[in-house]
N, C-alpha and C positions, 0 to 999 in steps of 0.2 A: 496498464492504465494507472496511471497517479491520481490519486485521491487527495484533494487539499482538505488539510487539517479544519474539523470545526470552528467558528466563533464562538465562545462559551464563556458568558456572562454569569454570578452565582450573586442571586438576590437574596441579601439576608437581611435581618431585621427580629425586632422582639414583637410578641403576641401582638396581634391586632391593628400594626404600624401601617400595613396599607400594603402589604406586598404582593399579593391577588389584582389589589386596583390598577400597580404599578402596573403590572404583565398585560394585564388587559391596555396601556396607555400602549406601553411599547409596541401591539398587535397594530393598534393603527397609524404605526409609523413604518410598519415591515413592509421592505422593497416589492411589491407585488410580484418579481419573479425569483423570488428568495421562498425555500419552506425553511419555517421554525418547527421548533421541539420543542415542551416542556415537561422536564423531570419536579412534580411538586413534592415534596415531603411533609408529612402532617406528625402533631404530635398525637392527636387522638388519634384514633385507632377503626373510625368509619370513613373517611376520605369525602370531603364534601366541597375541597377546592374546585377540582374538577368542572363539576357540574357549575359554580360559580362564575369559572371564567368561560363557559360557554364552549360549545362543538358546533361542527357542521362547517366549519373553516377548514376545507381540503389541503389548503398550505402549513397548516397547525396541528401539530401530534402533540396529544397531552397524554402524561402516563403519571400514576400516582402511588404514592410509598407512605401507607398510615403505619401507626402505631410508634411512636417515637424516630428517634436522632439514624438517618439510616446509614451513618458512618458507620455507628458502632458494627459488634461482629465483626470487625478486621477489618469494614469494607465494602462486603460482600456484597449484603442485600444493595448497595449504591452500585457496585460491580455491575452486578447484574441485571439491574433497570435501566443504567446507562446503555450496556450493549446491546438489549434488546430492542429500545427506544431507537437507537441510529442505525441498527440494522432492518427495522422498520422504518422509520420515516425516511432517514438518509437528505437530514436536514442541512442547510447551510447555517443555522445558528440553532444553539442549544442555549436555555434559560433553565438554573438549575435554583428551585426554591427549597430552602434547607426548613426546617421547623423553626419557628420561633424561639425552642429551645432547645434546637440543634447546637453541635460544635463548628461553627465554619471553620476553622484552621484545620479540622481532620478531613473535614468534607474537599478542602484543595490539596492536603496533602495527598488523598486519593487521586485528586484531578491530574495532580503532579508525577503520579506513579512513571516509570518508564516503558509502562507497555500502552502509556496513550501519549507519548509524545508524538508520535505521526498522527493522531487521530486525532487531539484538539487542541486547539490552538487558545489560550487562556487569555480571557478580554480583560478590563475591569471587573474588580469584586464591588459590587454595590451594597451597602448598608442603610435602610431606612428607617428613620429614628421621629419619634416624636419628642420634638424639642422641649418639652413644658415635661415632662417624663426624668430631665435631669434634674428637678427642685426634689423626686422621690427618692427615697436613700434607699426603696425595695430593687429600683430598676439602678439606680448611680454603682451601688455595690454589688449587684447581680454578675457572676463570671462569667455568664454566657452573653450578656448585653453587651459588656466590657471586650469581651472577645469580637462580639461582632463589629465593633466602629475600629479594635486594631487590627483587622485584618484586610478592612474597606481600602478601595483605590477613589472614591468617591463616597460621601455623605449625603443624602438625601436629608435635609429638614421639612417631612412631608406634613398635609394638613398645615401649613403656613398661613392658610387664611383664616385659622380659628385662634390665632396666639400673634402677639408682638415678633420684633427686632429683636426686642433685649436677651426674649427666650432662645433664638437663634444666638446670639450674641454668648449666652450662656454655654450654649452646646458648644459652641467655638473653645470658648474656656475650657471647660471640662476637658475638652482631646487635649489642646495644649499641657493643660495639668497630667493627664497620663501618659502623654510622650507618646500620642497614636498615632504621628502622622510619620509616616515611613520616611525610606533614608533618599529617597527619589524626589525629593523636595514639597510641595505643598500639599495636603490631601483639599480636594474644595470641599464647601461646605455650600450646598446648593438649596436654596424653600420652593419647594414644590408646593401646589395644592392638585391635590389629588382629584376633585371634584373638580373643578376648572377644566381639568387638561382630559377628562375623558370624552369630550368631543371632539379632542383638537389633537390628541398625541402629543409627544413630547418632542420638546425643540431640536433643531438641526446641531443647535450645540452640545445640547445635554447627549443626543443619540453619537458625537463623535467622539466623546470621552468615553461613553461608554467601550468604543472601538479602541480605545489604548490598549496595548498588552499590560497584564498584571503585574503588579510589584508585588510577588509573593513575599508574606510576610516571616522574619527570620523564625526557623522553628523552635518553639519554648514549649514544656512540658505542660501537660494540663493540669492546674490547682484542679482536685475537686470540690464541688462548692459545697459548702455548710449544712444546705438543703436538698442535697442528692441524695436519694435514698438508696442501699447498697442494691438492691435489683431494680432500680430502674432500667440499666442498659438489658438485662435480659428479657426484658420487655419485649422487644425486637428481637424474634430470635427467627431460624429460619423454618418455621410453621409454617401450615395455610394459611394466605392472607384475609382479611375478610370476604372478598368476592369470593369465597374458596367456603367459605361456609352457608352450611345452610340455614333455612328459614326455621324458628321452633312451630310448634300446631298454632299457636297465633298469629302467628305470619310476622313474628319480629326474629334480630339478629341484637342483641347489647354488649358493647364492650367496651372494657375499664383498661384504663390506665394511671399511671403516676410516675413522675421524677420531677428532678429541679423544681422542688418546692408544689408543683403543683397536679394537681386531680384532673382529668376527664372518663366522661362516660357520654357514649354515646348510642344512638339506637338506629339499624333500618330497619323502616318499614316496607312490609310489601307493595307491590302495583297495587294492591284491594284496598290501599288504607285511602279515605279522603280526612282532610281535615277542616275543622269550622275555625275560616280565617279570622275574622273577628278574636274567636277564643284563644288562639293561639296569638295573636299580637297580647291581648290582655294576661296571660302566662308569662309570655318572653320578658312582660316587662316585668312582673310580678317578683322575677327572679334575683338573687342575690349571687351574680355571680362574675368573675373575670373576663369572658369569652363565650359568646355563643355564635354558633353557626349552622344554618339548616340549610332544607334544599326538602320543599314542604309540598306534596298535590293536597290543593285546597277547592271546599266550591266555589271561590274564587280565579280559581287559575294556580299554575305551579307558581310557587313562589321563594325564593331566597331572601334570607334571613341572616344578616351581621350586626351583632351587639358588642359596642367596646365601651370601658366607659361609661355606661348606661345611655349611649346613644343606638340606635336601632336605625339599621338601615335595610329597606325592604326593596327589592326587583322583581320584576316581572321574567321569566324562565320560558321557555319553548316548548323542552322535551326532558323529562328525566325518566329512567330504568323503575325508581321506588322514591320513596323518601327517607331524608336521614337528617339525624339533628343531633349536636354535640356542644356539649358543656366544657370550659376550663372554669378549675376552682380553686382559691388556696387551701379547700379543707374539704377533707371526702363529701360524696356525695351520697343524701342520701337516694338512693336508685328508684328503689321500689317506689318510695310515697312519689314520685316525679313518671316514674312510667304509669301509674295510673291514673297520675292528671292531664298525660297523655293520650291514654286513651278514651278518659274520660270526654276530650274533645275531637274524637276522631271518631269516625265508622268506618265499615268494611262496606265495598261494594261488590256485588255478583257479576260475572263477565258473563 
């Protein structure tokens, strides 16, 4: 029996850029007799994508990889969630989301290894970049941002409807000025708006560039950045993963991390926890922070929770296992005074 190689697209992008939203566009563009996969990878360390982009899609396997960059460790832990994901789904395309402050160039050199040349077949690298992001000299000079538009076969300028030309215009600049657009001739530079196209999917043209094979990028050594802490990578090591641990006699799970400059902590909560919707919108915003993400049971209804920017965007949810919510910060956290204003606005219920 011959097996044709996967489709395998890797959507990259820095914190917050839209890369959840994107997957979800592309879900209602997928050939209805096509199954997709998707490999997420989180930098925190409770996995909350998941639940974001929604289950219950029989033609869609989602599998999820917290706790930072899942390149590192040689490989492995990416090794590993690859083959179990397609020997489970046994998809005709695979969508692989790196962290925001992942390495994409290690994440394809894995893709590229020679024990998956018969098993997938390398699409476009997609890069999602908020335009208005290259006036900041934290994201302009960051090696992981910089890594991910030179490694793109496509640029996405998403969120296009909240910023000018000029800011696209600028993005344009900027690749130029770092010589990102590979030796295969032009990289595009496309404005997406992400809220637009979630009832519509994305264009017949944008979904056929996606279908290009890759122009892997020539391989260069990694700078470590400035802001790496020496144990960040051991962050990710091959431990239990969170679903792997259990509940404390409160019925929480909290876990810290840190690299590339920045902090998360995040918490689940058990099925017992409900939360006061109301108090939990007036908290989120309360916060001073880079990233948030939840996935919240409220007396309201289940609800998801995305903060970038100090913008807040709130959905409506189905079904989830527990609740969980997760912070990025540039500067630790403090924990404790924050899981009590958590709890402060939550009860436990009796089953």
């Amino acid at each position: 029996m011959i097996i044709k190689p996967i489709a395998t697209n890797v959507i990259t992008g820095f914190l917050g850029v839209g890369k959840t939203t994107f997957i979800k566009q592309l879900f209602l563009s997928k050939p209805a007799d096509e199954k997709w996969a998707v490999l997420i990878n989180e930098f925190g360390e409770v996995g909350i994508d998941a639940a974001l982009l929604g289950g219950g899609e029989q033609t869609i396997e989602i599998r999820e990889v917290a706790g930072g960059c899942m390149c590192c460790a040689a490989g492995v832990p990416m090794q590993v969630a690859i083959n179990q994901l397609i020997a489970k789904a046994k998809p005709d395309r695979l969508l692989i989301e790196p962290t925001g402050l992942g390495h994409p160039r290690e994440v394809l050199k894995v893709l590229s290894e020679p024990h998956y040349h018969n098993v997938i077949n390398l699409k476009s690298t997609v890069c999602l970049v908020d335009a208005r992001k290259i006036e900041d000299a934290r994201y302009r000079e960051h090696e992981i941002f910089n890594q991910q538009l030179e490694v793109a076969d496509i640029v996405l300028a998403t969120k296009s409807d909240l910023y000018s030309e000029q800011n696209v215009e600028a993005l344009n600049s900027f690749l130029n000025e770092k010589r990102a657009c590979n030796e295969s001739g032009d990289k595009p530079v496309i404005p997406v708006s992400l809220t637009h196209s979630l009832s519509v999917g994305i264009s017949d043209k944008l979904f056929s560039l996606l279908d290009r094979q890759a122009q892997l990028p020539v391989p260069a050594k990694r700078a470590q950045s400035s802001m790496l802490r020496p144990q960040a990578h051991d962050l990710f090591s091959l431990e239990p993963s969170v679903v792997e641990s259990e509940f404390d006699e409160a019925g929480l799970i909290k876990k810290l991390n840190r690299g590339e400059g920045f902090y998360s902590c995040g918490w689940i909560f058990d099925l017992s926890y409900e939360f006061l919707f109301d108090e939990v919108i007036n908290l989120v915003k309360s916060l001073d922070v880079t990233r948030l993400k939840a996935v919240l049971i409220t007396d309201e209804g289940i609800a998801g929770l995305n903060l970038i920017d100090g913008e807040l965007n709130v959905i409506e949810l189905d079904d989830v296992m527990d609740s969980r919510i997760e912070i990025i910060t540039l500067t630790s956290v403090e924990s404790e005074a924050l899981e009590r204003r958590l709890l402060a606005i939550s009860k436990r219920i009796s089953f």
